[in-house]
C-alpha atoms as one frame of an Amber mdcrd trajectory, in Angstrom:
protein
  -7.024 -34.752  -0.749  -5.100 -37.253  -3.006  -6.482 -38.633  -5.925  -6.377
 -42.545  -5.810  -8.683 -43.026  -8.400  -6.578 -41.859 -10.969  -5.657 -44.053
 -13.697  -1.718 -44.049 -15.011  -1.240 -45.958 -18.104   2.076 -48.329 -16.796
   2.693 -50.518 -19.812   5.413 -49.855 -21.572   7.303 -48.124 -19.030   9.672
 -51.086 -18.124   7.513 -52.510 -15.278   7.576 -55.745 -14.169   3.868 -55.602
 -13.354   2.999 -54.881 -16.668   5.862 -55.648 -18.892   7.326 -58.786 -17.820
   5.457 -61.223 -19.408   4.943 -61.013 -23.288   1.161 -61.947 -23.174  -0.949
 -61.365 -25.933  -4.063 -60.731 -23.606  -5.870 -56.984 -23.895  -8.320 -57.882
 -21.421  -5.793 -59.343 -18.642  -5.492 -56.802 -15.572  -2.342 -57.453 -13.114
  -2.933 -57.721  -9.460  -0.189 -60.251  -8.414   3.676 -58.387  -7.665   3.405
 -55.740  -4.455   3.296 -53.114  -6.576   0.672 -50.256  -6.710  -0.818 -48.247
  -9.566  -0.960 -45.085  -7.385   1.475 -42.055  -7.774   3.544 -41.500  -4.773
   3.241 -38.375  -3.065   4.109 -35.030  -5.105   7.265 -34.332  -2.488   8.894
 -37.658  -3.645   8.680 -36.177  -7.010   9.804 -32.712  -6.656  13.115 -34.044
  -4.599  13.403 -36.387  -7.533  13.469 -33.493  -9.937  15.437 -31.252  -8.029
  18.672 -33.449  -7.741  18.358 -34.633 -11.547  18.775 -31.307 -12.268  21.938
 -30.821  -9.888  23.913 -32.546 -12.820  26.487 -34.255 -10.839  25.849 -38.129
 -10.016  29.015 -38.822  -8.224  29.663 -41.085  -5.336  27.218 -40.601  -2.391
  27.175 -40.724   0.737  24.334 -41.778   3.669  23.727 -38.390   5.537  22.194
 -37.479   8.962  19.438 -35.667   7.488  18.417 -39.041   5.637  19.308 -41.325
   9.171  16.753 -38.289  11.093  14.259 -38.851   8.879  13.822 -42.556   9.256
  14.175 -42.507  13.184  11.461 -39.898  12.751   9.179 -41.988  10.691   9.474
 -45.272  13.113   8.888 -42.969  16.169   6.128 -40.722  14.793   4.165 -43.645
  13.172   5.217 -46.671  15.185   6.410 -45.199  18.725   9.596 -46.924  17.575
  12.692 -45.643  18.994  15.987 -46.035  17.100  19.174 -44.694  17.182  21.730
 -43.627  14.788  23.876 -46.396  14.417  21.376 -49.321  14.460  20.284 -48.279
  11.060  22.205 -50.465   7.901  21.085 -49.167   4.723  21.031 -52.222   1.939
  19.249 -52.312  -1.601  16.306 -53.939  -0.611  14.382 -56.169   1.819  15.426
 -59.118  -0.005  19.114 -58.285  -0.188  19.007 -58.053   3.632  17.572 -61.554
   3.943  19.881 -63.377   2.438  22.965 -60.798   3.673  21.560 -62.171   7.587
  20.960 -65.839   6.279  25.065 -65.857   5.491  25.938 -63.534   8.771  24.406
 -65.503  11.385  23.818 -69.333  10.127  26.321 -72.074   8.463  25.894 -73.947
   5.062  23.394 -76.854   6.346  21.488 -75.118   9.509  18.177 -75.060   9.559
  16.001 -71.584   9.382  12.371 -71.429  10.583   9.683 -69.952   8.719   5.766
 -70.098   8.929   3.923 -71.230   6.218   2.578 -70.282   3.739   4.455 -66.935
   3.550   6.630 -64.861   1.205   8.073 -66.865  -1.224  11.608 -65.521  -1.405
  11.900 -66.627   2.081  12.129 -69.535   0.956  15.065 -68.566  -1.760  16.717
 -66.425   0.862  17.262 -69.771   2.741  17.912 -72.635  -0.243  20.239 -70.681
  -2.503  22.104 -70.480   0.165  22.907 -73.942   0.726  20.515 -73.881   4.241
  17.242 -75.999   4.783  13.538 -74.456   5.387  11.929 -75.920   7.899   8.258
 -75.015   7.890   5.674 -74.517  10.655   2.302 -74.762   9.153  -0.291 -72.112
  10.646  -3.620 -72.846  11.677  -6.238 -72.108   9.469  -9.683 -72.226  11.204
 -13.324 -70.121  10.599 -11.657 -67.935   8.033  -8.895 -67.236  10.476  -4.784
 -68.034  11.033  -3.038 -68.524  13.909   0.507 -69.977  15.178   0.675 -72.992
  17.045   3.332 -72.310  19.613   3.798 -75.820  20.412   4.587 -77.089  17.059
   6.268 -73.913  16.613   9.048 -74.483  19.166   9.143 -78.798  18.601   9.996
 -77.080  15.192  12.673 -75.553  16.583  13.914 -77.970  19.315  13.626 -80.794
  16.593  15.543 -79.374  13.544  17.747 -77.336  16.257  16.893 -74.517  14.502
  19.239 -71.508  14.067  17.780 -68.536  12.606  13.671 -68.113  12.372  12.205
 -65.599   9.539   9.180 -63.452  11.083   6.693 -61.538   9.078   4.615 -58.805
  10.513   2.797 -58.120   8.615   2.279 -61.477   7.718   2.282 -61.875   3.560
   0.330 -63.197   2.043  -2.202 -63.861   5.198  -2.688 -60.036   6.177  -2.030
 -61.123   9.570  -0.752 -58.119  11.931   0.739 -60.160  14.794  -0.521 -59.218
  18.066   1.555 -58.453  21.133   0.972 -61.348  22.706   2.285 -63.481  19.939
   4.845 -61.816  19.145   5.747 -62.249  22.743   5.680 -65.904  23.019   7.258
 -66.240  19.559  10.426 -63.998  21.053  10.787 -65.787  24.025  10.798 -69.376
  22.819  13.337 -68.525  20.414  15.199 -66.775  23.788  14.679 -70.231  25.411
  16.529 -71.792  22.363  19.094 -68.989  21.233  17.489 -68.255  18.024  18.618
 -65.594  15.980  15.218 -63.498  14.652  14.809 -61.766  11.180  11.785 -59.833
  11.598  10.336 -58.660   7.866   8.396 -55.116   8.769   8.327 -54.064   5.371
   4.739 -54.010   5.551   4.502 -52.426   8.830   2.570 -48.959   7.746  -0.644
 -50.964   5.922  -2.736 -51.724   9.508  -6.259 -51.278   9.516  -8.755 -49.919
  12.133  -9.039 -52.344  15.260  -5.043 -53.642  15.221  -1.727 -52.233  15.354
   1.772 -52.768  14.368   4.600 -53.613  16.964   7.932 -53.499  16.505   9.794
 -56.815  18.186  11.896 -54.417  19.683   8.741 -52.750  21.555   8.149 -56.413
  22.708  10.414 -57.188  25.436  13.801 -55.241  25.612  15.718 -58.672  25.625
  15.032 -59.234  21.978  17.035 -56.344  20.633  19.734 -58.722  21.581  19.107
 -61.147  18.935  16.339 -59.535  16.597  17.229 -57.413  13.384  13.919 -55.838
  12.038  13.583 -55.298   8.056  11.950 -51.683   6.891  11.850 -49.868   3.739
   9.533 -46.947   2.167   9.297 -49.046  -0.825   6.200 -50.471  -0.061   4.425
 -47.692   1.659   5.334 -45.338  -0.949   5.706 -47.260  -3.994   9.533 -46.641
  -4.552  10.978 -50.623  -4.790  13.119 -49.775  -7.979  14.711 -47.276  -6.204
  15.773 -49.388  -4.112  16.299 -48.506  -0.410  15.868 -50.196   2.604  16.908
 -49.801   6.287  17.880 -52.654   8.666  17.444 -51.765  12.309  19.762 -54.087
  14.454  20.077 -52.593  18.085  22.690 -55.712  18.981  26.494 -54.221  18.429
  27.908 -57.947  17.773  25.024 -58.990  15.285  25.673 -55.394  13.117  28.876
 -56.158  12.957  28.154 -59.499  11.662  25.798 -58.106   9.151  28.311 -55.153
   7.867  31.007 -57.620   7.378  28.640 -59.870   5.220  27.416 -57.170   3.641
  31.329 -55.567   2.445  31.504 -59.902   1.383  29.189 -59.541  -0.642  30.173
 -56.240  -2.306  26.371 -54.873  -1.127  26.130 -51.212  -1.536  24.342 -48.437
   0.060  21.337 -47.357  -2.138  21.229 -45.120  -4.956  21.098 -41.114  -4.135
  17.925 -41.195  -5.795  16.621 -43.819  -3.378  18.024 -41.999  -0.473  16.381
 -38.366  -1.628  13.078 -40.796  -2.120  13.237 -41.970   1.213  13.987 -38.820
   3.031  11.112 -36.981   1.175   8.069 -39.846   2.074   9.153 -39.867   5.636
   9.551 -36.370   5.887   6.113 -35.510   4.571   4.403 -38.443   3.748   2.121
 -38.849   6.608  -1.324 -37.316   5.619  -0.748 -39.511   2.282  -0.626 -42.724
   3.843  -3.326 -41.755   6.121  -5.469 -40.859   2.677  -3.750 -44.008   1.544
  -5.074 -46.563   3.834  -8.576 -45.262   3.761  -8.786 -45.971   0.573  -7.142
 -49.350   0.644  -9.775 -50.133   3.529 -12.198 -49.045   1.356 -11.018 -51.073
  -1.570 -11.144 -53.956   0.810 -14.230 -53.344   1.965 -15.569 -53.412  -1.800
 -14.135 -56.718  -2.723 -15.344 -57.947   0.371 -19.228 -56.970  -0.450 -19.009
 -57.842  -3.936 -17.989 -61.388  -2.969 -20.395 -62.013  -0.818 -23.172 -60.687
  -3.245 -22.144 -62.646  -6.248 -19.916 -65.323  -5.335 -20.853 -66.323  -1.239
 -18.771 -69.755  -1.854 -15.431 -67.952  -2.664 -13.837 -66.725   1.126 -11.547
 -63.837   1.511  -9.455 -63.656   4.106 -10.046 -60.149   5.544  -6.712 -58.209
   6.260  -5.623 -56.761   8.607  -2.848 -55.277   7.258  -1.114 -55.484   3.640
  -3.099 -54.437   0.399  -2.512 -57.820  -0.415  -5.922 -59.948  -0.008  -5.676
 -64.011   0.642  -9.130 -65.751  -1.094  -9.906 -68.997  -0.568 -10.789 -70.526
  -4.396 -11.101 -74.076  -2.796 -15.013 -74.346  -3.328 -13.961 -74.520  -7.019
 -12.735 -77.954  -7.023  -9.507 -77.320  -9.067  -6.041 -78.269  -8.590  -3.849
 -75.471  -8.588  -2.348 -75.818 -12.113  -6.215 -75.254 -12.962  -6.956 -72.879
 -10.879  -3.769 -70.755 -12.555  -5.630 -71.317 -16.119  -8.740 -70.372 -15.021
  -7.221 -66.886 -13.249  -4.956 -65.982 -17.065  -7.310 -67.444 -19.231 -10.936
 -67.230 -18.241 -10.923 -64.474 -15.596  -7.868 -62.985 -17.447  -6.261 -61.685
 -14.311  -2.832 -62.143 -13.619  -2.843 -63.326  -9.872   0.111 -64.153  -7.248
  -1.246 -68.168  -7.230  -1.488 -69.372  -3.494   0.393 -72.587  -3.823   3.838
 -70.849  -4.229   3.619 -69.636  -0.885   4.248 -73.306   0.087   2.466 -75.944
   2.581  -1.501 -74.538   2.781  -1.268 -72.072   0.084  -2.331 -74.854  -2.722
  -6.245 -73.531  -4.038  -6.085 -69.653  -2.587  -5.062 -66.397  -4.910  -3.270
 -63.513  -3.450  -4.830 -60.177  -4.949  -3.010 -56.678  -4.874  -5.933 -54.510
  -4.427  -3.791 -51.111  -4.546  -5.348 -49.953  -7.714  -8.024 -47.714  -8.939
 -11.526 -48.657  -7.452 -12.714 -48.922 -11.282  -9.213 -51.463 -11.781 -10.490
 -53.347  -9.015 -14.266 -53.282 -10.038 -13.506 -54.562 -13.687 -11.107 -57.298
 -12.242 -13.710 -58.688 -10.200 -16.885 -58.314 -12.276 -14.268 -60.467 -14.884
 -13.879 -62.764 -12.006 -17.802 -63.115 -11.416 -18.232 -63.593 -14.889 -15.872
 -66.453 -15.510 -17.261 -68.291 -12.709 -20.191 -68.148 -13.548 -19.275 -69.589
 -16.769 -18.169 -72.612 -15.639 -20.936 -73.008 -12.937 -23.404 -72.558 -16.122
């Protein structure tokens, strides 16, 4: 058994969770960045150790062992079948966002994305000189969906090039069903749209859905889908930053290896690779232990809301550790709403309206923490409501 409930003092250790912002606040508790307070798995560690003490940082290279390991992870958890050569290795999730943005679109096309999501979707598209165009999701009884008309007059409107998938959705918690996923990959067949599916997220899914790969779709989108993993977020390890870009299509690789040399993007650290071939090599029970607890986590926030504060929705997951509540019953504009979260609830909160069109008056919570974390952050919460409610 792992110990999630283990608290791990993180300020002052150079994290941006913790350390980024100089606020004079004792009482404020961090939940916004994807980020958790848990220790990764002892394994990560010990291959850590073992290569510091080699001596010799040199140049290094991507191996088989580390390429065996992933394809073993996809298959094993996702009965997701990759070869070899599909797999590009790139910094980060990010990185390879923006790296696909400048392969497969020109300065001024258009680039689909469903909102609200992921703000550096957003950046990945407008820093380089290309134009969002949004299709709002349906939000109805607590719920989201796609609207597949609007979704492809989206497309067929704005003659849309490229379309930005996440699945897991974030910040929603959505886990896209087959059946979407389906009709999402064929309209953008019908109109030879390039797909970016973002899977970072892909090993948080709780009981009652699953995660598919676009690839385990239809066969016919490996033809223009690349698919975005990383261990980062299942195993806590983003500033080691590794990632690993699946693209089955020989002529889109290509595209995306020549952008990437462009752009003088390197292969990750060997740190990040040792990492990376550790958690998929034995980090299975963990995330099992892992996601229990997050459900359980969940499941606490979710009772404690309704107990003490019915008016205040969350959005249950189901997938992320990121939860979507819906602070509209409060009447406040969202440059109040931030106040309220850092200076009466003092808790530092991912603030719904800069995940764009419907985000305004929700507050995306990272509930990987510490039950107790999570117990004090709401019972603040509670009380500063309460407060203003008299």
């Amino acid at each position: 058994m792992y110990n999630f409930d283990k608290i791990i003092e993180r300020k002052g250790t150079n994290s941006i969770k913790y350390d980024r912002e100089n606020i004079e606040d004792s009482q404020l508790i961090p939940m916004w960045v994807a980020d958790m307070d848990f220790e990764t798995l002892p394994e990560v560690k010990d291959a850590l150790i073992k290569r510091a003490e080699h001596g010799v940082f040199g140049y290094a290279a991507v191996t088989d062992e580390y390429y065996q390991s992933v394809m073993n992870w996809l298959k094993d958890r996702h009965d997701f079948l990759v070869e070899k050569d599909w797999i590009i290795t790139t910094p980060g999730v990010v990185t390879a966002l923006k790296l696909a943005v400048r392969a497969y679109t020109q300065e001024n096309d258009n680039i689909l994305i469903l909102k609200p999501v992921y703000y550096p979707f957003d950046a990945s598209i407008e820093l380089n000189n290309r134009n969002v165009i949004e299709c709002p999701m349906v939000f109805k009884n607590n719920r989201y969906s796609c609207d597949f008309d609007l979704f492809e007059k989206c497309i067929i409107d704005n003659d849309v090039k490229l379309f930005i998938l996440c699945n897991p959705h974030n910040p929603i918690g959505k886990v896209w069903s087959q059946d979407d996923l389906y009709k999402m990959g064929m309209i953008c067949k019908k109109h030879n749209v390039i797909i970016v599916s973002d899977e970072i997220h892909m090993d948080f899914v709780y009981e009652g859905y699953k995660h598919y790969p676009m690839y385990n779709i239809d066969e016919s989108f490996k033809d223009f889908t690349i698919i975005c993993t990383a261990p980062s977020k299942t195993f806590n390890l983003a500033a080691l930053q590794t990632s690993n870009i699946i693209i089955a299509s020989e002529k889109l690789r290509q595209m995306f290896i020549d952008e990437k040399s462009k752009s003088g993007v390197n292969d990750p650290n060997i740190f990040g690779m040792e990492a990376c071939k550790a958690a998929y090599t034995y980090g299975s029970k963990w995330v099992d232990e892992l996601i229990d607890y997050l459900a359980g986590n969940i499941q606490y926030m979710k009772d404690f809301f309704e107990q003490y504060l019915p008016d205040i929705k969350v959005i249950e997951p189901e997938g992320l550790y990121l939860v979507w509540v819906d602070f509209r019953s409060l009447n406040m504009n969202h440059e109040e709403l931030e106040e309220f979260m850092l200076k009466k609830a003092h808790l530092w909160l991912d603030e719904g309206y800069i995940f764009g069109t419907g985000g305004s008056g929700f507050e995306r919570f990272n509930v990987a923490t510490p039950r107790s974390v999570l117990q004090k952050a709401l019972e603040q919460l509670r009380d500063a409501v309460y407060g203003i409610k008299g």
